[in-house]
VEXNU-655425 format. One line per 4 residues: their letters; for each residue y, x, z of N, C-alpha, C. Coordinates in steps of 0.1 Angstrom, whole numbers, plus 5000, padded with zeros to 4 digits. Layout:
<pts>
A> Y:X:Z:Y:X:Z:Y:X:Z  ...;
</pts>
This chain:
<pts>
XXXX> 3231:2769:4793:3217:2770:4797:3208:2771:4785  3212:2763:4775:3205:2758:4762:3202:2775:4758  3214:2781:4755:3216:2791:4749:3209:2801:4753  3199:2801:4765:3192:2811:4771:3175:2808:4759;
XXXX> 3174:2801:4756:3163:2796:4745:3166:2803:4734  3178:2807:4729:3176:2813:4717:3182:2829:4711  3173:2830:4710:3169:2846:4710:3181:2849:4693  3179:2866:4691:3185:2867:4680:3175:2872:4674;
XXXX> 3173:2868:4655:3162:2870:4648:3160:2888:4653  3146:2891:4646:3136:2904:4652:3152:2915:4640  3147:2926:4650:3156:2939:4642:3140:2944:4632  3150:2949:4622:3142:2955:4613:3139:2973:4625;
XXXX> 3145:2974:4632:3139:2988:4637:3133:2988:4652  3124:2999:4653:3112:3002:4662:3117:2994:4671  3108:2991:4679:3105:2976:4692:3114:2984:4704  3120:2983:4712:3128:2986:4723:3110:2990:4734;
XXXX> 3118:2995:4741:3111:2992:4756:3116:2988:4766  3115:2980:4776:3123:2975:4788:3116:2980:4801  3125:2982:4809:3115:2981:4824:3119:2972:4833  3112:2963:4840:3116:2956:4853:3118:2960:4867;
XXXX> 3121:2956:4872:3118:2960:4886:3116:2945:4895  3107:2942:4899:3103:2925:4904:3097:2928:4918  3102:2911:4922:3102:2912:4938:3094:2897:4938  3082:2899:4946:3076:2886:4942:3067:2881:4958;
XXXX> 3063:2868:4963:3056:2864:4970:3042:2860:4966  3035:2872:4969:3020:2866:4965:3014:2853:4969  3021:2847:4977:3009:2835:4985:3002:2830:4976  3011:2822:4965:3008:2812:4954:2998:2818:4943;
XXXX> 2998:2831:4940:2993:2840:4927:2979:2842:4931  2973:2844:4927:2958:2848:4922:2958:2864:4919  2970:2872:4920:2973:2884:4916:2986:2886:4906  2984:2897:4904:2993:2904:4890:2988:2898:4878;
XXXX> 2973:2903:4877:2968:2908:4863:2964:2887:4857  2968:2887:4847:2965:2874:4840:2953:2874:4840  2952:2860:4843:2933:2856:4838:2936:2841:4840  2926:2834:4831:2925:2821:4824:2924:2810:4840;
XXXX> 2934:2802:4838:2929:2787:4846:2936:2796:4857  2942:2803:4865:2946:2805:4872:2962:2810:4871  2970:2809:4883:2985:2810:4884:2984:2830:4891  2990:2837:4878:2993:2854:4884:3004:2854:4877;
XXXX> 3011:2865:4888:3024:2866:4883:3030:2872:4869  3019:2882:4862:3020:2886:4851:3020:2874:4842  3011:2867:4842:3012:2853:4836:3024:2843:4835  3030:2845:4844:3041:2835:4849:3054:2841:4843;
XXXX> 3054:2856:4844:3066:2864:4836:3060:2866:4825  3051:2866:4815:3050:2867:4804:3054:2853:4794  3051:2842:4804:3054:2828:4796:3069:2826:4795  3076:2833:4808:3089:2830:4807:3096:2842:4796;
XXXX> 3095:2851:4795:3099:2858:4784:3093:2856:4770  3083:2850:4771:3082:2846:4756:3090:2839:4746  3091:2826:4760:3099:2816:4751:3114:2819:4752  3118:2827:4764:3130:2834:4759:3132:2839:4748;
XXXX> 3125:2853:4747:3123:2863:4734:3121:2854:4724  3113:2847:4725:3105:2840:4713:3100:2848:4707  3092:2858:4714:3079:2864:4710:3069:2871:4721  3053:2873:4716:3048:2878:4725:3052:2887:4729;
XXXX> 3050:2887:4746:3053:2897:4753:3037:2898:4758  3035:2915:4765:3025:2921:4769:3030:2924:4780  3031:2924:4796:3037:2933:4803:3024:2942:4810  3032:2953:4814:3021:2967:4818:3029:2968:4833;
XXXX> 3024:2969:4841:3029:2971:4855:3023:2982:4860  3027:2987:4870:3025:2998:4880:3014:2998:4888  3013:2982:4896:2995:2984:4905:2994:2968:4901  2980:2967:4897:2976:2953:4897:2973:2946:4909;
XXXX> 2985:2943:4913:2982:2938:4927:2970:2925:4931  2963:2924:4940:2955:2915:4946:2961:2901:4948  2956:2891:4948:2953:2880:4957:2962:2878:4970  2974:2875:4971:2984:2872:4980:2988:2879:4987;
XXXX> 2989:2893:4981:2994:2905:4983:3010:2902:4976  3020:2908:4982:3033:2906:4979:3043:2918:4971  3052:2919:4967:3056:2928:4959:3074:2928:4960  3080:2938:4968:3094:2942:4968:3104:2953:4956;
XXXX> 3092:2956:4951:3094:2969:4941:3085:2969:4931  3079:2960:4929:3069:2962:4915:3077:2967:4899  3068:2976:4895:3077:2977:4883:3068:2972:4870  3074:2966:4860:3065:2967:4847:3076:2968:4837;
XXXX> 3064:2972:4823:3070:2974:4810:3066:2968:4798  3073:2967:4784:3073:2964:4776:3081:2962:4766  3069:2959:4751:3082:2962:4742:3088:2950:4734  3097:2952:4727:3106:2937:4725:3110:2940:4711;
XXXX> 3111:2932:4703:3120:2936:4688:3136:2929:4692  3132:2916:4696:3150:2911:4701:3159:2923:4707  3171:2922:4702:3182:2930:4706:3192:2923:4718  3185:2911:4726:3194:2909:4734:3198:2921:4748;
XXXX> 3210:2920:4750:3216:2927:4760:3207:2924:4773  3206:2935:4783:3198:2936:4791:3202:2929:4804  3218:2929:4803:3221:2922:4812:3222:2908:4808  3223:2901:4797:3220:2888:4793:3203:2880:4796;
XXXX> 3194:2892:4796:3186:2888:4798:3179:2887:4815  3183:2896:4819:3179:2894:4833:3194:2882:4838  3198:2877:4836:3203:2864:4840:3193:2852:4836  3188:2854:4824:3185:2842:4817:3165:2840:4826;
XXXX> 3167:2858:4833:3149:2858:4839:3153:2848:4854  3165:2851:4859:3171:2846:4872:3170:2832:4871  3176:2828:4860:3178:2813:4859:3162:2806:4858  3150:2813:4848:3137:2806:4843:3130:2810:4850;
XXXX> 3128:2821:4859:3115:2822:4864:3107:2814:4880  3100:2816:4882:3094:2802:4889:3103:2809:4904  3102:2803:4915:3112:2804:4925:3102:2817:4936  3092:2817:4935:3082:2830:4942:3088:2838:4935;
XXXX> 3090:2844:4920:3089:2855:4915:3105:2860:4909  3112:2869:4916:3128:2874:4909:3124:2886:4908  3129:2887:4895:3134:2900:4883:3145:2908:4887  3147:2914:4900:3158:2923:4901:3165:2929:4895;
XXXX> 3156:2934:4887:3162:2947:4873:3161:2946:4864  3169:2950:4848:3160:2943:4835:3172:2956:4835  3163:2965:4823:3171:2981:4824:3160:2989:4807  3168:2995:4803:3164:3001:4787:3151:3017:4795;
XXXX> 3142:3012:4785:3135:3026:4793:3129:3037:4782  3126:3046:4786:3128:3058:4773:3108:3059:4763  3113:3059:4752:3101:3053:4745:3090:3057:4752  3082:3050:4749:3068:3056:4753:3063:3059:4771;
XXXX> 3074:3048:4778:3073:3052:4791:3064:3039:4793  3054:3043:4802:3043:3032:4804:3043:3033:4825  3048:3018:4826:3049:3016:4839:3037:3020:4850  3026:3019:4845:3011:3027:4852:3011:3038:4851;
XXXX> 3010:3045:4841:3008:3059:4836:3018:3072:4844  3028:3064:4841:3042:3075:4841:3046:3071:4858  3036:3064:4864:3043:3063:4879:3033:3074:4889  3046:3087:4895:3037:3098:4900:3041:3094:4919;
XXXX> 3039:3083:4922:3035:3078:4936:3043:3066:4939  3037:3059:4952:3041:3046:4956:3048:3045:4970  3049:3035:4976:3051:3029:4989:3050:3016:4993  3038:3017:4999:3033:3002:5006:3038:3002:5022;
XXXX> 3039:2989:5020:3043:2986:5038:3032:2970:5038  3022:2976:5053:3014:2968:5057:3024:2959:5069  3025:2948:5070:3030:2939:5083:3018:2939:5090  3021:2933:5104:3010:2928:5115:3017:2919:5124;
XXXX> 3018:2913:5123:3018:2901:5139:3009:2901:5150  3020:2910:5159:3012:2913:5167:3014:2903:5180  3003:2897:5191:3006:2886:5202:2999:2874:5199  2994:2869:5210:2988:2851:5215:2995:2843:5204;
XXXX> 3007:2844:5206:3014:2832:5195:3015:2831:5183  3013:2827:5178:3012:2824:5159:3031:2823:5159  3032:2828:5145:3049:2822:5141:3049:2816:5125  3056:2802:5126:3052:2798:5113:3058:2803:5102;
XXXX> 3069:2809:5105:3078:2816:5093:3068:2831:5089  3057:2839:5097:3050:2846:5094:3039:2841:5086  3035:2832:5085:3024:2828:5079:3021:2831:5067  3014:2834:5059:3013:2841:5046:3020:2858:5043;
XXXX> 3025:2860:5053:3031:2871:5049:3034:2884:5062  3018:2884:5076:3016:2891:5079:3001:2891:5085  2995:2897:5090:2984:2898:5094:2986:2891:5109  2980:2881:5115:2981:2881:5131:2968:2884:5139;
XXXX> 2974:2896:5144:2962:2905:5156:2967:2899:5165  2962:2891:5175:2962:2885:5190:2965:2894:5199  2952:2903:5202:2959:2910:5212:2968:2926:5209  2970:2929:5217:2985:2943:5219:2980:2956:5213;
XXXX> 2985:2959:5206:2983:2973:5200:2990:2986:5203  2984:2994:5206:2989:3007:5210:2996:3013:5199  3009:3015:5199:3013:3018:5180:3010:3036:5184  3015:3043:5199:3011:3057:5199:2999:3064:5195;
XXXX> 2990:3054:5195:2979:3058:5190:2977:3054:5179  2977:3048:5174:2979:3043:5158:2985:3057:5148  2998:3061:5155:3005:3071:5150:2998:3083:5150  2989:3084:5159:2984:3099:5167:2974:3098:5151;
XXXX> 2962:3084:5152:2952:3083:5141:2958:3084:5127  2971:3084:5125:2981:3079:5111:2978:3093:5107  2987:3104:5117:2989:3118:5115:2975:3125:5107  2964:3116:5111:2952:3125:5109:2949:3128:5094;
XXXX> 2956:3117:5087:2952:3111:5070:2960:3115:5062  2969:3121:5068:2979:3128:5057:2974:3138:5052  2977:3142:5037:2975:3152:5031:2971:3148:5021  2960:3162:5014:2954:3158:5002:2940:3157:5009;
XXXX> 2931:3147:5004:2916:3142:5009:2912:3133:4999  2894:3137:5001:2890:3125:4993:2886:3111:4999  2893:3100:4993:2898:3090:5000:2885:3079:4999  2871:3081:4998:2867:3075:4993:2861:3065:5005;
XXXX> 2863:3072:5016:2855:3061:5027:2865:3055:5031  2879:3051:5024:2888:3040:5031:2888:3029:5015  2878:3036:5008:2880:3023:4990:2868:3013:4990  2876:3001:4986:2860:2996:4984:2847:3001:4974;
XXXX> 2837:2997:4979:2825:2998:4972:2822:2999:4959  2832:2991:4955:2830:2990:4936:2839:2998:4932  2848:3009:4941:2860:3022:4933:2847:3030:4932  2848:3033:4915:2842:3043:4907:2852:3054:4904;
XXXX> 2865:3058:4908:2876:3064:4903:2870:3077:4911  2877:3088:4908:2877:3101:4916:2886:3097:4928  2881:3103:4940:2887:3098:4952:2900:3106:4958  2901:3117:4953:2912:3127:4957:2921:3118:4956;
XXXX> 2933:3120:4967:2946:3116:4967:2952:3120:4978  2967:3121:4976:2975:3124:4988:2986:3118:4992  2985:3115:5005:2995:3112:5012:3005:3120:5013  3014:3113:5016:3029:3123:5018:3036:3121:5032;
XXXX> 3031:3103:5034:3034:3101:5051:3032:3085:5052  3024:3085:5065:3016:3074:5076:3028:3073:5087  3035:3060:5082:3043:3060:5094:3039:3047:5104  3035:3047:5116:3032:3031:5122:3049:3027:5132;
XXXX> 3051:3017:5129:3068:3013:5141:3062:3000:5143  3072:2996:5154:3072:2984:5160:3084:2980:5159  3093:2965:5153:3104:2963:5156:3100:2946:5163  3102:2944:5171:3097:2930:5186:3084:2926:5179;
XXXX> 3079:2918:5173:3064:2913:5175:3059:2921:5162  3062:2926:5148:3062:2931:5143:3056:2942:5143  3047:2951:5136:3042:2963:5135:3041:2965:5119  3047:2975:5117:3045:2982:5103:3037:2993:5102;
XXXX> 3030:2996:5089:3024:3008:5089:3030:3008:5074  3036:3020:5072:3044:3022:5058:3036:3039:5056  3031:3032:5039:3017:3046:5036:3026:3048:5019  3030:3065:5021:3031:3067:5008:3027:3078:5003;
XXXX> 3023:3074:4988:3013:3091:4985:3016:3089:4971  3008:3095:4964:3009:3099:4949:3000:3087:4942  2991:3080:4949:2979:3069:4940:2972:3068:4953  2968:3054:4948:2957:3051:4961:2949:3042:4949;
XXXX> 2937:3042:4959:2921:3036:4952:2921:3020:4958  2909:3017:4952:2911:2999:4952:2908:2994:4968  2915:2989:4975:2919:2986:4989:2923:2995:4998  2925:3008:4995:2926:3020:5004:2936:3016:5014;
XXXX> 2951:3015:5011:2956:3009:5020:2955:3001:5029  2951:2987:5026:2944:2975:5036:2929:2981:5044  2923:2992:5037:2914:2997:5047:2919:3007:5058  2926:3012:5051:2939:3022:5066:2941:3013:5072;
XXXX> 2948:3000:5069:2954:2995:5080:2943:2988:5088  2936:2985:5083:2921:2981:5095:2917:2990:5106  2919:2998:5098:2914:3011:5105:2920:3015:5118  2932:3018:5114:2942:3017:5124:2947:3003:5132;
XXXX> 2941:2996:5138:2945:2987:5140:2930:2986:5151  2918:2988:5144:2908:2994:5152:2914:3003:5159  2923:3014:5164:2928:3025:5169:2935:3014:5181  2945:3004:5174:2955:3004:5181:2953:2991:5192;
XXXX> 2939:2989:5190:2931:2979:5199:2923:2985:5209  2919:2997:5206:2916:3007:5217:2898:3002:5217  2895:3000:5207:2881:3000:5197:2876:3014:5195  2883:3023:5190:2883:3035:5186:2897:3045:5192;
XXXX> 2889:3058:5193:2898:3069:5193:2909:3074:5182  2921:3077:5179:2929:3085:5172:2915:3095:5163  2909:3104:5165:2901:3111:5162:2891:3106:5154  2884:3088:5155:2878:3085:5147:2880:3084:5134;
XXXX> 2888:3083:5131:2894:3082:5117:2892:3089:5111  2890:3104:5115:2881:3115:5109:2869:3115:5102  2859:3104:5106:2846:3103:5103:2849:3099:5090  2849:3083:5082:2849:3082:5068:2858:3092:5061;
XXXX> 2870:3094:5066:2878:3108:5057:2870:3121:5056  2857:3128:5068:2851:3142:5058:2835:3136:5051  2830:3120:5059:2818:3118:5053:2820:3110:5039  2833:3106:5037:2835:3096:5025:2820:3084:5023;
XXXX> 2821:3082:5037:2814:3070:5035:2821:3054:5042  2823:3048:5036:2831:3035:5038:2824:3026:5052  2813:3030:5053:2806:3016:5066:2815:3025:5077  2814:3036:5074:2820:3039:5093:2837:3038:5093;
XXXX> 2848:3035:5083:2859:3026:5081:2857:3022:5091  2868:3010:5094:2873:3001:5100:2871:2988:5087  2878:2978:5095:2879:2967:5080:2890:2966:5072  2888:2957:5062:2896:2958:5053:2906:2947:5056;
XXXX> 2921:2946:5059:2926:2940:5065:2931:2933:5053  2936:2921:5061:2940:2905:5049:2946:2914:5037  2950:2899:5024:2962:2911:5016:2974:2904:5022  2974:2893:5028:2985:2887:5028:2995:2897:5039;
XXXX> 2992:2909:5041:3003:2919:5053:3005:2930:5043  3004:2927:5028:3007:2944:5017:3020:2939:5015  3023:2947:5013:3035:2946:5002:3037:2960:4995  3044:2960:4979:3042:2969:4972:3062:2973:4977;
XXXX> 3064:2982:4978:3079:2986:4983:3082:2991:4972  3077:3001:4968:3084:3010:4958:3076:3016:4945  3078:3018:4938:3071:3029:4927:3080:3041:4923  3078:3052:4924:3079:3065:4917:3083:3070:4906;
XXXX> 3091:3079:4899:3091:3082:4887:3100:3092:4887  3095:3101:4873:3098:3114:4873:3116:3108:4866  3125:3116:4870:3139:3113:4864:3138:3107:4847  3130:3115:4840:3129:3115:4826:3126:3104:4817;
XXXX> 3118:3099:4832:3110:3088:4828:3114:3073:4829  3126:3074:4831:3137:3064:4837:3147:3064:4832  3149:3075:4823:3158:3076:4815:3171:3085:4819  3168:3088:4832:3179:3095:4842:3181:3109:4842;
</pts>
């Protein structure tokens, strides 16, 4: 175990790049992105590889995830002068990192690949708890809607959002970004109390997702028609949305990348 502390002195040549692949429980985090006096998971994996490495680490990830938003596929990167073996080190991430957050992957990645930049689409999957009864093993980690949702119509309103559109009436207020983006596919299922809405596209804007799934969920309460969902998608205005549903029902599933960029 000792031996996981000590690194081998810096190589005299250019810094490596690594990529991760991390699977994490938002409940506890404050987010991804580091900031002072609070517990994020970038923070939490950067302390542990430091004192691994025994040097600063920077990590760069794929989406700066929210506030108890969860993560099955997160990716991040960065660069290292230690020459430890990649599989020596994702043991030594397994054994140190806090019990919310596993390192799935620890893998060589081709210079200059930057885990934001070089990612050309995602896959979120929203949960819902759907029914009267609360379940305690859901807690933290789906949304509970009380009453019954129509998933057919959910699907009918899903179908409506696919494509390329500008996405601006499902982002919050403070996205300044260009709104264009495209989906590739709005899927809504039910497996027993359970409801998924699994949304994948090329980029999404700041809450876009958790505002779909509000949205839809307005549909699937029979609040709104299949067809409403049309309105903020051609007026790109966000009041006539739905709401912006918890984060605790995100999860980040997957991230994207071109073969090259993976090294493959």
């Amino acid at each position: 175990m000792a031996a996981d502390h000590t690194a081998q002195p810096p190589r005299d040549e250019a810094p490596r790049r690594l990529r991760l692949q991390i699977e994490y429980d938002g409940a506890a985090f404050h987010g991804w992105q580091r900031q002072p006096a609070v517990r994020t998971v970038q923070g939490e994996l950067e302390k542990v590889l430091t004192r691994l490495l025994r040097e600063p680490v920077h990590l760069v990830a794929a989406s700066r995830t929210d506030a108890g938003v969860h993560a099955r596929g997160q990716v991040a990167s960065f660069e290292t002068s230690s020459d430890w073996p990649v599989e020596r080190l994702e043991g030594a991430l397994w054994r140190h990192c806090p019990p919310d957050v596993t390192v799935l992957r620890v893998e060589p990645a081709p210079p200059g690949f930057h885990a934001r930049f070089d990612a050309r689409g995602k896959w979120y999957r929203y949960r819902i708890l759907e029914g009267r009864a609360p379940a305690a093993l859901e807690r933290g980690r789906s949304w509970h809607v009380r009453s019954a949702l129509d998933v057919e119509a959910m699907q009918r309103a899903a179908d409506r959002i696919v494509g390329t559109h500008d996405f601006r009436g499902f982002a919050a207020s403070s996205e300044r970004r260009p709104g264009v983006r495209t989906l590739h596919r709005v899927r809504v299922h039910r497996r027993e109390r359970i409801v998924r809405i699994d949304v994948e596209g090329d980029g999404f804007l700041y809450n876009m997702v958790r505002t779909i799934a509000g949205s839809l969920v307005e549909v699937g309460r029979g609040r709104r028609s299949p067809d409403w969902i049309e309105q903020p998608l051609r007026t790109r205005d966000r009041r006539l949305a739905g709401p912006t549903a918890p984060a605790c029902g995100l999860y980040l599933m997957r991230v994207d990348y071109e073969p090259a960029a993976t090294g493959g």
